[in-house]
DOFIDREN-427934 format. One record per atom (N, C-alpha, C): x, y, z; atom name; residue number from 1; residue in three letters. Coordinates in Angstrom, 1 decimal. Layout:
BEGIN
SITE        x        y        z   atomo   num   residuo
SITE        X        Y        Z      CA   NUM       ALA
...
***
This chain:
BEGIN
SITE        x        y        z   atomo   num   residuo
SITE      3.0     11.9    -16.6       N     1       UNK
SITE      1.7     11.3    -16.3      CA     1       UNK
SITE      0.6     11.9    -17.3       C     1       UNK
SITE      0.4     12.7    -18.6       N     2       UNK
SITE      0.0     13.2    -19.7      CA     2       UNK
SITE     -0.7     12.0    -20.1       C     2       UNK
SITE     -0.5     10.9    -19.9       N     3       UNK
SITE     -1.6     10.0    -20.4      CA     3       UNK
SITE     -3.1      9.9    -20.3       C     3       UNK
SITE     -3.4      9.7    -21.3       N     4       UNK
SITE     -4.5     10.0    -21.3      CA     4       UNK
SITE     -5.7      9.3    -20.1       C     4       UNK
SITE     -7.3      9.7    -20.6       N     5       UNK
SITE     -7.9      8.6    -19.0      CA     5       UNK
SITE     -9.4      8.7    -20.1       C     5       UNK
SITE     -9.7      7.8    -19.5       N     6       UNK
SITE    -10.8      6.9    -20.4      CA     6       UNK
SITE    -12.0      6.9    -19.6       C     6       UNK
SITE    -12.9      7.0    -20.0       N     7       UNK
SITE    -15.1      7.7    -19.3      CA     7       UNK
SITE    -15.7      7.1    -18.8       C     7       UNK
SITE    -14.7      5.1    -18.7       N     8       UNK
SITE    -15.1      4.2    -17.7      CA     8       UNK
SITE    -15.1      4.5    -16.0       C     8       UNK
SITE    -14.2      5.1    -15.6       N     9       UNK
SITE    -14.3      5.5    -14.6      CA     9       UNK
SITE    -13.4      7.1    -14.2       C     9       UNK
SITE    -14.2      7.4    -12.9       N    10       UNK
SITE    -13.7      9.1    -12.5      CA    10       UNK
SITE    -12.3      9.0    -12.6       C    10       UNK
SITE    -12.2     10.2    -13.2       N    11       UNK
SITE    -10.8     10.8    -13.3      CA    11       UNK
SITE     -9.8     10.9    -12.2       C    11       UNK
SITE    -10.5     11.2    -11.1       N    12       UNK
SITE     -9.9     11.1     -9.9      CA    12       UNK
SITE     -9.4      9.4     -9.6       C    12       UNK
SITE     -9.9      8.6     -9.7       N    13       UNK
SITE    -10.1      7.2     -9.7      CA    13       UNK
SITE     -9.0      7.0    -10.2       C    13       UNK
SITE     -8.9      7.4    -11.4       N    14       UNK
SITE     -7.9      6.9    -12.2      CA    14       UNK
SITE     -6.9      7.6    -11.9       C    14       UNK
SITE     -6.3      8.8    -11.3       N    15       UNK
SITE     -5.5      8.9    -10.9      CA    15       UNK
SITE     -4.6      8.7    -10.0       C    15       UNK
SITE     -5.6      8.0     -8.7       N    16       UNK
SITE     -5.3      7.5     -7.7      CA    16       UNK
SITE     -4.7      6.1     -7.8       C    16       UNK
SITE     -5.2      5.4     -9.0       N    17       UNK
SITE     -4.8      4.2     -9.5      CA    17       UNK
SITE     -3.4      4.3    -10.1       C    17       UNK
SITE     -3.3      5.7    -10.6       N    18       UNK
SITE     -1.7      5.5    -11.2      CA    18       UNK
SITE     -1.0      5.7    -10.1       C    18       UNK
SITE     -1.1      6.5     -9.2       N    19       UNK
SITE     -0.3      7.2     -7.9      CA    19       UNK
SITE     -0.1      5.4     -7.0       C    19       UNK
SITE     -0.8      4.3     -7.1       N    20       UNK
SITE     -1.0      3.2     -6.2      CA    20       UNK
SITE      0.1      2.3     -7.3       C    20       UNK
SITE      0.0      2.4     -8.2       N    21       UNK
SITE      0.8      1.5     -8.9      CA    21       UNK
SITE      2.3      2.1     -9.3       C    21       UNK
SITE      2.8      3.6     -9.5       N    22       UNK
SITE      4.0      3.7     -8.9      CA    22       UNK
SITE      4.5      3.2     -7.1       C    22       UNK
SITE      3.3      3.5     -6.9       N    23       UNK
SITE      4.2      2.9     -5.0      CA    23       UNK
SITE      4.1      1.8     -5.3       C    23       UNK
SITE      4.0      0.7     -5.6       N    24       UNK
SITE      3.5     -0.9     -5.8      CA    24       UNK
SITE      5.3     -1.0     -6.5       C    24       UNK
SITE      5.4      0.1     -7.8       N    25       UNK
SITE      6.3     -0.6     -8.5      CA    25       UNK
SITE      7.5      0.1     -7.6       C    25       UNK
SITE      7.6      0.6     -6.7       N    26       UNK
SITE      8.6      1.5     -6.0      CA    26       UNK
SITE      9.4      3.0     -6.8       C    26       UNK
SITE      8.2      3.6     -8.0       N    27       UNK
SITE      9.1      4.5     -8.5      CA    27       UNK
SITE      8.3      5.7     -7.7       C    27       UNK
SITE      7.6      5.6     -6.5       N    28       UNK
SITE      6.9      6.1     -5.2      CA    28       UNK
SITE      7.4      5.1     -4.1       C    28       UNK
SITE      8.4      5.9     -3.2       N    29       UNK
SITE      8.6      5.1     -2.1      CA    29       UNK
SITE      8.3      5.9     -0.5       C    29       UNK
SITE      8.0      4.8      0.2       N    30       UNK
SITE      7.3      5.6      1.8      CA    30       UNK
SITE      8.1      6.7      2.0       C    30       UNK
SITE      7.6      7.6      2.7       N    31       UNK
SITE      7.8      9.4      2.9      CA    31       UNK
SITE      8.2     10.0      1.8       C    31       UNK
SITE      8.0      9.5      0.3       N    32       UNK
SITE      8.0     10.4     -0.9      CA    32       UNK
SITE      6.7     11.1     -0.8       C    32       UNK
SITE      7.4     12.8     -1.2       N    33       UNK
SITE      6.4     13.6     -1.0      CA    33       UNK
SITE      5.9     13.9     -2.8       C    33       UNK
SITE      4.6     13.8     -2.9       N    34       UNK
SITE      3.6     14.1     -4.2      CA    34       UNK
SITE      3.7     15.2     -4.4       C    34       UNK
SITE      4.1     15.3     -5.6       N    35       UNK
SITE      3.9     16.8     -6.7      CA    35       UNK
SITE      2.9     17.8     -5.5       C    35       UNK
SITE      2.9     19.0     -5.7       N    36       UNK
SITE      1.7     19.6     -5.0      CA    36       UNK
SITE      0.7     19.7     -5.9       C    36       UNK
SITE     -0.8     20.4     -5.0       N    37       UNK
SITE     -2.1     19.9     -6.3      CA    37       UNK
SITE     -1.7     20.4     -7.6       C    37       UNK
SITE     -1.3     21.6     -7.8       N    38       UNK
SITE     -0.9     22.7     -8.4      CA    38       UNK
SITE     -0.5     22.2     -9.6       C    38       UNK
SITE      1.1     21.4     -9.5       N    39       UNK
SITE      2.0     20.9    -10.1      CA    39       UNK
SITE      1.7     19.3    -11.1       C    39       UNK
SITE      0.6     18.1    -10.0       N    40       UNK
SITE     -0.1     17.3    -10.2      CA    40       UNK
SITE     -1.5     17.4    -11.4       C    40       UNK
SITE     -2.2     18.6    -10.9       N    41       UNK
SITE     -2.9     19.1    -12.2      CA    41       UNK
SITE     -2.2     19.3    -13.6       C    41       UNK
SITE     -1.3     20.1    -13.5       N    42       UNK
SITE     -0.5     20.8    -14.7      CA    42       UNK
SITE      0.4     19.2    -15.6       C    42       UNK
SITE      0.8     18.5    -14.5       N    43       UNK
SITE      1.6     16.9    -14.9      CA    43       UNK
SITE      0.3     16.5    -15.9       C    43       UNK
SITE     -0.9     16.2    -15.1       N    44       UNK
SITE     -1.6     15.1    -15.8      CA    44       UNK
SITE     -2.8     15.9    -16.4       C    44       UNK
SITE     -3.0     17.0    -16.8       N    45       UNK
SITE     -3.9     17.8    -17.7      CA    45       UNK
SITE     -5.0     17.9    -17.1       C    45       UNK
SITE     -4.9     18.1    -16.0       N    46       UNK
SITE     -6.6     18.0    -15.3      CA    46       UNK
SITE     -6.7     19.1    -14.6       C    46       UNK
SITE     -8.0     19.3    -13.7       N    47       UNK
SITE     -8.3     20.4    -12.8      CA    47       UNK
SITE     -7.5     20.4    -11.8       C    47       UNK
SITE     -7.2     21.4    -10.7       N    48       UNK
SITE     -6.8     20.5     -9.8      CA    48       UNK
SITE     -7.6     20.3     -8.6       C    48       UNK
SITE     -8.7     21.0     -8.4       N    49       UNK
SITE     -9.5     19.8     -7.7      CA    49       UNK
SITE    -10.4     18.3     -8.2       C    49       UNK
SITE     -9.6     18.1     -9.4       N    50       UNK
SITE     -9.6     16.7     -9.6      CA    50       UNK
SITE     -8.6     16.2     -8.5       C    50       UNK
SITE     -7.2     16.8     -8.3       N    51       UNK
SITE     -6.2     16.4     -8.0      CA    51       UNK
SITE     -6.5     16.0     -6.6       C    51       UNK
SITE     -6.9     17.1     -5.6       N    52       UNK
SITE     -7.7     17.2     -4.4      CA    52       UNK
SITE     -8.3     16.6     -4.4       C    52       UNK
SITE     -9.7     15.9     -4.9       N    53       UNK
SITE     -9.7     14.8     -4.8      CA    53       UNK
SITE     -9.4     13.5     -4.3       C    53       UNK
SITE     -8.6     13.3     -5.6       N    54       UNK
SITE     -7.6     12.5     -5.2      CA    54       UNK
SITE     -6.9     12.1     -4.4       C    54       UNK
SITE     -6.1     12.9     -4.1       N    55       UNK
SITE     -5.3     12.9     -2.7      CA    55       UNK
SITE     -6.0     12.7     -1.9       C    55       UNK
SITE     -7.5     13.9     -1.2       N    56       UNK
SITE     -8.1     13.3     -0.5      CA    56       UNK
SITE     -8.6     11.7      0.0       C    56       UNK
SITE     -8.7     11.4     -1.3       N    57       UNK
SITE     -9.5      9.7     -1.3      CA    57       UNK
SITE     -8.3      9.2     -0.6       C    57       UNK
SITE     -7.2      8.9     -1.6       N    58       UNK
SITE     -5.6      8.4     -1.0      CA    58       UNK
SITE     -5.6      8.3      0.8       C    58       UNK
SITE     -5.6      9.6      1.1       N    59       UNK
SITE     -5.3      9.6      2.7      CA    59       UNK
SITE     -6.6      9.0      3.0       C    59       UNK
SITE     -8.0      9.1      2.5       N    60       UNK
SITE     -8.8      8.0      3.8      CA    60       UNK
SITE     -8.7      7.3      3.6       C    60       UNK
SITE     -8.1      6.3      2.9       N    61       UNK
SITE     -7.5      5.1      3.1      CA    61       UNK
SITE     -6.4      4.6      3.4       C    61       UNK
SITE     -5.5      6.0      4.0       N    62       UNK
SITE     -4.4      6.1      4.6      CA    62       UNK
SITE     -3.2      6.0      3.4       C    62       UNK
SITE     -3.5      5.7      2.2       N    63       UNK
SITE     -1.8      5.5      1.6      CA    63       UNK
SITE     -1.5      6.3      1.8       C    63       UNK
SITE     -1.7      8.1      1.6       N    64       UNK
SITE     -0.7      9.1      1.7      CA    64       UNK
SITE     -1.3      9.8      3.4       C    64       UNK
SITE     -0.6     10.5      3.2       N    65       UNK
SITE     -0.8     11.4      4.6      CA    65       UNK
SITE     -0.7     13.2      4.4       C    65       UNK
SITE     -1.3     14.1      4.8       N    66       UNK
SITE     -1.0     15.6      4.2      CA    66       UNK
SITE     -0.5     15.6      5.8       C    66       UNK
SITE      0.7     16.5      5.3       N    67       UNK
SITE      1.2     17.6      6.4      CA    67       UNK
SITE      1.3     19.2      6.2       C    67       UNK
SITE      0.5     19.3      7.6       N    68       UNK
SITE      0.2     20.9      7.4      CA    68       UNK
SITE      1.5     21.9      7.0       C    68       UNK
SITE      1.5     22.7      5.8       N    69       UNK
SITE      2.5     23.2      5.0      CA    69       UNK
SITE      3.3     22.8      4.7       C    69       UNK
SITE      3.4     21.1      4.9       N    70       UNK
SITE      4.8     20.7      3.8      CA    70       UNK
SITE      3.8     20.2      3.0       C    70       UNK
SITE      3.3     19.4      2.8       N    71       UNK
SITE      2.7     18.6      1.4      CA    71       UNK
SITE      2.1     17.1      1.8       C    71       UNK
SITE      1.7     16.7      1.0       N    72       UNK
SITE      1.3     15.5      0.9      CA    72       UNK
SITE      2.4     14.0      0.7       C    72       UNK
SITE      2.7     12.9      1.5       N    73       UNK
SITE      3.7     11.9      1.5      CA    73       UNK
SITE      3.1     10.9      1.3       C    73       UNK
SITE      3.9      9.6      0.5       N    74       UNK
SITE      3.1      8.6      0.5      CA    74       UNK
SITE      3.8      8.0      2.3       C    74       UNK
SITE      2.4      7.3      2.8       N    75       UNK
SITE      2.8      6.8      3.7      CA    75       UNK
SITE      4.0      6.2      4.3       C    75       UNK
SITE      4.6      6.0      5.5       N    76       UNK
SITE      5.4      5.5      6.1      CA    76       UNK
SITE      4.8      3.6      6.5       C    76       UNK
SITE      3.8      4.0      6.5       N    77       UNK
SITE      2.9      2.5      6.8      CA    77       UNK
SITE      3.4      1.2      6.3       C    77       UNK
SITE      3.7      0.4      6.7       N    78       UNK
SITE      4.0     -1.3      6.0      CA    78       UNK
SITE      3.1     -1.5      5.7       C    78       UNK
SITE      2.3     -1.9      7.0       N    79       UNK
SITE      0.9     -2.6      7.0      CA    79       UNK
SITE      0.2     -2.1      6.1       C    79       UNK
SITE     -0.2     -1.1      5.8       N    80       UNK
SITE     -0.9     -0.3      4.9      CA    80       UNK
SITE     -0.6     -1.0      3.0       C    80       UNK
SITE      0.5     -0.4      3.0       N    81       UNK
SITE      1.2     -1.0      1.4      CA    81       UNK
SITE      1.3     -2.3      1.0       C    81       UNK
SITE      1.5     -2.5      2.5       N    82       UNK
SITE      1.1     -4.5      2.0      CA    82       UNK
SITE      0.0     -4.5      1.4       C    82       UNK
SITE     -1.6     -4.3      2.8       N    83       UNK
SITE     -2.7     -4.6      2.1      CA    83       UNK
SITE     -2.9     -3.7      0.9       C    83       UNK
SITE     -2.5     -2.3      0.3       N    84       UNK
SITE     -2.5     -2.0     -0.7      CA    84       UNK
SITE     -2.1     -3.0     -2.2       C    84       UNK
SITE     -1.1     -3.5     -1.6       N    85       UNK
SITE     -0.2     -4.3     -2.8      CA    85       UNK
SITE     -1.3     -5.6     -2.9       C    85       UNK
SITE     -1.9     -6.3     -1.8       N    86       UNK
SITE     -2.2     -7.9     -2.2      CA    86       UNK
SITE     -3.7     -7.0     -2.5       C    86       UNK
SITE     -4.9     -6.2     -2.2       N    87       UNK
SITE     -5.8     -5.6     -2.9      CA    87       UNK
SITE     -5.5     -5.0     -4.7       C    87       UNK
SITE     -4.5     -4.7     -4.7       N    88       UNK
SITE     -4.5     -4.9     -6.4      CA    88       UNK
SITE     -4.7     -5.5     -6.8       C    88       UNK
SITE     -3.9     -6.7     -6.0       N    89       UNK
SITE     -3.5     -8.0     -7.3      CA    89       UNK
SITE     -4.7     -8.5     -7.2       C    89       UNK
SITE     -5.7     -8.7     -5.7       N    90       UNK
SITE     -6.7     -9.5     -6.1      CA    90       UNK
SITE     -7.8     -9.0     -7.2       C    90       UNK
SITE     -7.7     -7.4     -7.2       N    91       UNK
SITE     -8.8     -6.8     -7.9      CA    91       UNK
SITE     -8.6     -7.3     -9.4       C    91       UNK
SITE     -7.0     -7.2    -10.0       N    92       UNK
SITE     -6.6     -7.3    -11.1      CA    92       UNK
SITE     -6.9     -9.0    -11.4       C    92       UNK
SITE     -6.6     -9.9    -10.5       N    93       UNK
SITE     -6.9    -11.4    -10.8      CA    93       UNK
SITE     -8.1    -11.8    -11.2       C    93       UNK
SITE     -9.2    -10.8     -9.7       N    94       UNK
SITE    -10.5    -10.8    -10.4      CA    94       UNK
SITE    -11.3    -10.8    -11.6       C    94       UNK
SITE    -10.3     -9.0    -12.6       N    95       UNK
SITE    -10.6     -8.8    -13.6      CA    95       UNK
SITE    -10.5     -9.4    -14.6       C    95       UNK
SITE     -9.1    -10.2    -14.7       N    96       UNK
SITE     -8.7    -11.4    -15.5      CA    96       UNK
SITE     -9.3    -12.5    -15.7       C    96       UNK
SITE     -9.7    -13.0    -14.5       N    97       UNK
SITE    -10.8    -14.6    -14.6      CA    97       UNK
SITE    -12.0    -14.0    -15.0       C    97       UNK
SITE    -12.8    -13.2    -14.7       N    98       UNK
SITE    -14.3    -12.7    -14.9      CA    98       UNK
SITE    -13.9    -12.4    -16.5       C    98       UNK
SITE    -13.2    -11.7    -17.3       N    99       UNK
SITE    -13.0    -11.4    -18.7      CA    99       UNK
SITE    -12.4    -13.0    -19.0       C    99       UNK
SITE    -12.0    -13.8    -18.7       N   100       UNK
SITE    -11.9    -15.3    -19.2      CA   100       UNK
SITE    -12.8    -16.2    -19.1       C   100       UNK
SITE    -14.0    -16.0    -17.6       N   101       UNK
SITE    -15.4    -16.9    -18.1      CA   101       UNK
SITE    -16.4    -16.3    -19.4       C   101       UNK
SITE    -16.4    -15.0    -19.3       N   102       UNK
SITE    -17.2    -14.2    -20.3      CA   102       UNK
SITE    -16.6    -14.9    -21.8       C   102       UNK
SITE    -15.6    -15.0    -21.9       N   103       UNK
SITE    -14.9    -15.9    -23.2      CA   103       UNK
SITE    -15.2    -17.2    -23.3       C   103       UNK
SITE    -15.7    -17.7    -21.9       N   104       UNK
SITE    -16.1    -19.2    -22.2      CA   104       UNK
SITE    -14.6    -20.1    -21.6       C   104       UNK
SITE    -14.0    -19.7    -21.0       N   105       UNK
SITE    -13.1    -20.8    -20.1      CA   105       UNK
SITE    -13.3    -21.2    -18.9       C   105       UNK
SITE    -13.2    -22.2    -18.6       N   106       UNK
SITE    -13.0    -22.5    -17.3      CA   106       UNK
SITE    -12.3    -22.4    -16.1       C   106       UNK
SITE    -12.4    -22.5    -14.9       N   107       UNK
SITE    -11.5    -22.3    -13.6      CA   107       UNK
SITE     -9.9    -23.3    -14.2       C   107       UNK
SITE    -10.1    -24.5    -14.4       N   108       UNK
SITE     -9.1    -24.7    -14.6      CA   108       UNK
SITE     -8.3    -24.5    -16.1       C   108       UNK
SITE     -9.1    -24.2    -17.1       N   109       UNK
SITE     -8.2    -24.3    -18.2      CA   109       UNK
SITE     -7.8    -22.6    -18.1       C   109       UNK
SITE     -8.4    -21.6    -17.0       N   110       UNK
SITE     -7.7    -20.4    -16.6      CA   110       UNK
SITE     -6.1    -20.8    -15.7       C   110       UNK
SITE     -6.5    -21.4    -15.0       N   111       UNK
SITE     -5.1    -22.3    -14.0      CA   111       UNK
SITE     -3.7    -22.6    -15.1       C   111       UNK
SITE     -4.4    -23.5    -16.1       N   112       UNK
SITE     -3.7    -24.1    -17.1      CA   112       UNK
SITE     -3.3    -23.2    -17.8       C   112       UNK
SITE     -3.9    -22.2    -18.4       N   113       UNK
SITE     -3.2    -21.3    -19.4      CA   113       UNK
SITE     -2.2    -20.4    -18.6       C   113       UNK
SITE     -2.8    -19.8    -17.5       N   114       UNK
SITE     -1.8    -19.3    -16.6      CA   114       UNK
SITE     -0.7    -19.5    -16.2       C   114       UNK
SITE     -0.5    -21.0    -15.9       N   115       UNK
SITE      0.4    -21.9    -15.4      CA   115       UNK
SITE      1.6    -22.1    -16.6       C   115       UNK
SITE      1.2    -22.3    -18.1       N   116       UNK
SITE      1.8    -22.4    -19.0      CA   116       UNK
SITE      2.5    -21.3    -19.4       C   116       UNK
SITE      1.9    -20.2    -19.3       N   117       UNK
SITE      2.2    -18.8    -19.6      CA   117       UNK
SITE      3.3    -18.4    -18.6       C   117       UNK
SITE      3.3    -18.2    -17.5       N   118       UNK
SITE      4.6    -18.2    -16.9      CA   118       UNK
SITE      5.9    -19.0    -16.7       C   118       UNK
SITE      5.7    -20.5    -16.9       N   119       UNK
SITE      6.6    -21.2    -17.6      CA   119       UNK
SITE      7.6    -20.7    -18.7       C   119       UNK
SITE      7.0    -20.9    -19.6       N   120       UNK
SITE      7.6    -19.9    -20.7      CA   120       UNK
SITE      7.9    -18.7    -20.4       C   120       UNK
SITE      7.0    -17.6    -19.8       N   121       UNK
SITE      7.5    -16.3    -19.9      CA   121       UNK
SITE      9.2    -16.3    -19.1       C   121       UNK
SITE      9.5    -17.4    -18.3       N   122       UNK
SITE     10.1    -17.9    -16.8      CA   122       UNK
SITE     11.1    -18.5    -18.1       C   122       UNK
SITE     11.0    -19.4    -19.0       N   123       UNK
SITE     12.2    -19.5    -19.8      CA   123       UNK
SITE     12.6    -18.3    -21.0       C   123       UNK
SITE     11.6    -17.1    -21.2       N   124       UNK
SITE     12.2    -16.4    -22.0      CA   124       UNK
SITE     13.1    -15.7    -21.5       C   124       UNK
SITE     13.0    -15.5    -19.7       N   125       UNK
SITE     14.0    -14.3    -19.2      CA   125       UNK
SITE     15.1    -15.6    -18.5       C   125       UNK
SITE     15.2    -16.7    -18.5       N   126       UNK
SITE     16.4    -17.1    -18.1      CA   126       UNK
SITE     18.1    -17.3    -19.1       C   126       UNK
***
């Protein structure tokens, strides 16, 4: 996780964003337990109450959970990771069309291009 992080938004932010998109992609699955702060600072070059943070934010929105002296888990929650999972995509769909009107496209030739674009990408992997 050494990758770097960019001044648009808090560090913490952004880390919680990478921690949300391994559970999304399953290489974080329910009752995996998170690096400790310690270990999480040292991974991603940061403080670690950047990391604290972090985690803190995570659990009030419930994806992870801390347990007193074992560590921090990503939730057991469905419910939870669902609406985690369809709150990405809308944030990320959002950011997609909003950077496509700023270009000057429209709702549908966004549809269209979209539509076309998975077509194809749908015959490159068959």
């Amino acid at each position: 996780m050494k990758d770097s992080f960019h001044s648009s938004q808090p560090i913490y932010r952004q880390l919680a964003d990478r921690i949300n998109r391994k559970i999304l992609r399953g290489e974080l699955k329910p009752n995996d337990k998170l690096p400790s702060v310690r270990d999480m600072a040292i991974q991603s070059n940061v403080n670690p109450n950047t990391v604290q943070r972090t985690y803190r934010e995570l659990e009030g929105i419930s994806i992870v959970e801390t347990r007193r002296g074992q560590g921090t888990f990503v939730t057991e929650n469905k419910e939870v990771l669902s609406e985690l999972r369809e709150y990405l995509k809308k944030e990320e769909i959002s950011r997609f069309v909003e950077r496509m009107h700023e270009m000057g496209y429209n709702g549908k030739e966004i549809q269209f291009g979209v539509t076309a674009f998975l077509r194809d990408e749908k015959g490159d992997t068959e």
